[in-house]
C-alpha positions, -999 to +999 in steps of 0.1 A: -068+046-028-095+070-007-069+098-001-040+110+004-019+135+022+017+151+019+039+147+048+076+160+044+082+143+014+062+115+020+023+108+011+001+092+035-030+069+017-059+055+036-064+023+020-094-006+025-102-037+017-126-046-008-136-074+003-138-073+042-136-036+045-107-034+070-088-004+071-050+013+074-027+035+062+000+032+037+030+055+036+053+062+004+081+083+001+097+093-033+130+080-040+153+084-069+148+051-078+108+056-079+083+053-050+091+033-020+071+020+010+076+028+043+052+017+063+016+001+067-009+002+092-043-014+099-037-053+092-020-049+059+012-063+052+033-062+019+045-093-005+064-106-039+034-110-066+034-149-076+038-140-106+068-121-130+073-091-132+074-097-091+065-066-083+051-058-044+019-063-038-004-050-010-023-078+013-048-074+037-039-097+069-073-102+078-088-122+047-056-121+023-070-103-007-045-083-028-053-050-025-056-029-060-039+005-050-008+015-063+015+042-056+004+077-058+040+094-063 
């Protein structure tokens, strides 16, 4: 995570990848329930971890690494 901004309820993070440095924006809104995605930007796209507890993971499009940012809510 390089930063984040509050928008009506929602947080904006900048996010890049580690290993091919491309960039985008991740959007998170808090729910009841806990933090919830809304959106990406910037050649990331979202997936079920391989493995249990299957939680959502973060994937750059570009070269496929798993990106290590988390929710900031």
């Amino acid at each position: 995570m390089i930063s984040g901004q509050p928008l009506d309820g929602t947080v904006a993070v900048a996010i890049t990848c580690p290993k091919c440095e491309a960039s985008g924006t991740a959007i998170w809104e808090a729910e009841k329930a806990g933090p919830c995605l809304v959106s990406l930007s910037g050649g990331f796209y979202e997936r079920l971890a391989k493995f249990v507890p299957y939680t959502l993971e973060i994937v750059c499009h570009t070269c496929g690494t798993r990106q290590a940012q988390k929710s900031p809510i």
